[in-house]
Every structure is written in structure tokens, then in C-alpha cells.
C-alpha positions, -999 to +999 in steps of 0.1 A: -604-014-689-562-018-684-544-023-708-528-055-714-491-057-709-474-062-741-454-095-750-421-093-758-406-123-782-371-121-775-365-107-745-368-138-720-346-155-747-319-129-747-323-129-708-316-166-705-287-161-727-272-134-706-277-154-676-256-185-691-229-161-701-221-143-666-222-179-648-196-192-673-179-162-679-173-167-638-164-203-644-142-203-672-123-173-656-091-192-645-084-207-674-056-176-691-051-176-726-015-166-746-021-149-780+012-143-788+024-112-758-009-111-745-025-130-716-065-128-712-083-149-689-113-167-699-137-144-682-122-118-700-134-131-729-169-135-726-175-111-700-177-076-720-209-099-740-228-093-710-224-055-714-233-059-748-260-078-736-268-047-709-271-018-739-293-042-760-316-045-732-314-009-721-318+005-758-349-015-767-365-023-736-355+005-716-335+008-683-366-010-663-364-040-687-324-039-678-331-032-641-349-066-642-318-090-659-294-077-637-306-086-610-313-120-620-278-123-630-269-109-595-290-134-576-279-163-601-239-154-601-246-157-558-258-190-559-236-205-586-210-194-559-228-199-530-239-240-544-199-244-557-183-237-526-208-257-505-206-289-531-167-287-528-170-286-491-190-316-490-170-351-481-159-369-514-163-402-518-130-420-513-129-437-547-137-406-566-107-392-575-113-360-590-116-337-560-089-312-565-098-304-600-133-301-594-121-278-564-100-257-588-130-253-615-159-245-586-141-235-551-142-199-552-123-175-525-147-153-506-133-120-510-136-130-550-170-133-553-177-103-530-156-084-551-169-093-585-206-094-573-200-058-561-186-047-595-209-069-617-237-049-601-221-015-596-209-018-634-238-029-652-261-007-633-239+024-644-236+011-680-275+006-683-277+044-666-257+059-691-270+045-719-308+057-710-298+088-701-275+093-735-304+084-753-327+109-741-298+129-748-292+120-784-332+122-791-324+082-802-294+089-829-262+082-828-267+046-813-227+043-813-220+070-790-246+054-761-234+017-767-195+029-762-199+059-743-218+035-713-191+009-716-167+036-707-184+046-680-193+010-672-163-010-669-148+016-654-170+014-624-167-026-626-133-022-634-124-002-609-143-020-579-130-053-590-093-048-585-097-024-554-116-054-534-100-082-546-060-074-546-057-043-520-029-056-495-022-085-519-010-063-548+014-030-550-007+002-554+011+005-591+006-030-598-037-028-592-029+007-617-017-017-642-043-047-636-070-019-642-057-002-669-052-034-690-087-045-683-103-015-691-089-007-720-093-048-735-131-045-724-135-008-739-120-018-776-141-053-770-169-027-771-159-012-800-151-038-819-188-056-813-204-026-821-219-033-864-233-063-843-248-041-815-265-025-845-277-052-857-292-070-828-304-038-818-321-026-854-341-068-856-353-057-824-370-027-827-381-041-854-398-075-847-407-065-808-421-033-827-408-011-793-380+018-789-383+028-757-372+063-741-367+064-703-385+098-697-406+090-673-385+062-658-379+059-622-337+052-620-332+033-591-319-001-587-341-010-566-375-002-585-399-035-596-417-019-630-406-029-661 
């Protein structure tokens, strides 16, 4: 007789969580922020959750159980661009006056969201990757060195892709350097900084879900469907 597939509690929760976070995280990321010197846009912000997000899911449910939300946060950031740009095409109505800031809040330029769709999926894939394999590494200590070791490599990779697609020809090669380098390092001490509630999160799911699961046998391609 199969087994029955176990039932996770949490993990469609946390998945719809993560999902809300990119899309607004995508939205909100025009809006820049002063704190005193420093300027951070709003998708800076809430962005480096969804990483956090990425080595919770990877850590208890294993990369296959991460394989799975990030590509429904690919496939959900696409349309919320996709539906934007089509509802801002669309004729207003002459008495509506609100056009041009609902443009600025939804129109998205092209080469944009082909940039950060390419980096959302290069990044979190690497991240999840790291954090499996440093696991198997670690024999399951050490929980800190897996949740900022695959941020490093992570935003890096997203990082890295970001800036190259979306400012090459528009931006001086030193002044992508300095885009990326700010970034990175912002997103990498964001890491650092979440990580007592990384443990925590992690710890009440192991616990209640009653699963810690080691990728030993895992397949690690994107493009695998098993959880």
C-alpha cells in the first residue's frame, strides 16, 4: 500500500506569505526612503524577507519544497507585470483623473522586469542550492553559517544579474560597481541581522511540522516537479 503524503501545516501559509511579499516588494520599489545619508528603495526593504523566506523553506522542507515556491513567485511576479502594464495600456476613462499615478505605481519598463525576473530566479535558486548543500555539509549544525553563507552566495547572483541587465549602456561601468556593491552588502547585513528570528521560525517548525529534512537523495534541478 503507498504511503500517504504527509501534510504540512504551515507551509502553504508561509507560501502565500512569500508570494505577497515579492509582488509588493516589486510594487512598492519606487518609492526611496532617506534615513539620515542613506537612500533604500522600498523593494529594498522587504525584498531580502523573501530570502529569509527561501532558507526557511529550504531548511525544513528541503530544496524540493523551495523548488516549488519559487516558481510560483516566478510565474506570479510575471503576471503582476504582465496584468500592470496591460491595465495601464488600456483607454482611461476621460473623467477619471488618476491615470499618471496609477501609471507610475503599475507601468513597469520591459527591460526591468526581464532583469529582475532573471535575477529573482537566478538568486533564489542559488540561495536555496547553497543552503541544502551546506546542510548536508554541516550534518544539520551550525544553522547560521547555511542561512548567511546562502545569502552571500545568493544576492550575489541576484545582485549581480540585476544591475548588469537593467543599467548596462544606461550606467558607467563604475557606477553599476557601486549600485552592486551597496546592494549587496545592505541585503547581506539584512541577513544577518534577521538571523535570531531565522532561528526561531526555523526551530517552531521542525518542531510542530515534526520534519528536518536533508537533501541526500534530492534531485537539484530547477526544473524537477517532486517535492
Amino acid at each position: 500500500m503507498p504511503e500517504k503524503p504527509k501534510i504540512f501545516k504551515y507551509y502553504d501559509l508561509l507560501a502565500s506569505i512569500f508570494i505577497v511579499v515579492l509582488v509588493i516588494s516589486n510594487l512598492l520599489g519606487q518609492k526611496i526612503c532617506a534615513f539620515g545619508p542613506f537612500r533604500v528603495s522600498g523593494a529594498q526593504l522587504l525584498f531580502p524577507i523573501t530570502y529569509i523566506f527561501g532558507d526557511v523553506f529550504t531548511e525544513v522542507y528541503g530544496y524540493g519544497g523551495s523548488r516549488r515556491v519559487i516558481w510560483i513567485g516566478f510565474v506570479a511576479n510575471a503576471l503582476m507585470a504582465g496584468l500592470g502594464n496591460l491595465i495601464v495600456a488600456l483607454p482611461a476613462a476621460p473623467e477619471w483623473k488618476n491615470q499618471e499615478a496609477f501609471a507610475i505605481v503599475f507601468h513597469q519598463v520591459p527591460r526591468l522586469v526581464i532583469a529582475s525576473l532573471i535575477a529573482y530566479w537566478c538568486g533564489e535558486f542559488a540561495n536555496s542550492f547553497t543552503l541544502a548543500k551546506m546542510k548536508l555539509i554541516t550534518k544539520g549544525r551550525y544553522l547560521w553559517t547555511r542561512t548567511v553563507g546562502s545569502t552571500v552566495v545568493g544576492q550575489a547572483v541576484d545582485t549581480v544579474i540585476l544591475v548588469i541587465i537593467a543599467f548596462s549602456g544606461e550606467v558607467t561601468t563604475s557606477g553599476m560597481l557601486r549600485l552592486i556593491l551597496s546592494a549587496y552588502l545592505f541585503k547581506v547585513v539584512y541577513e544577518v541581522i534577521a538571523t535570531p528570528a531565522t532561528y526561531a521560525i526555523v526551530g517552531f517548525l521542525k518542531r510542530n511540522e515534526g520534519i528536518d529534512t536533508f537533501d541526500y537523495q534530492t534531485r537539484f534541478t530547477p526544473f524537477a516537479t517532486e517535492i
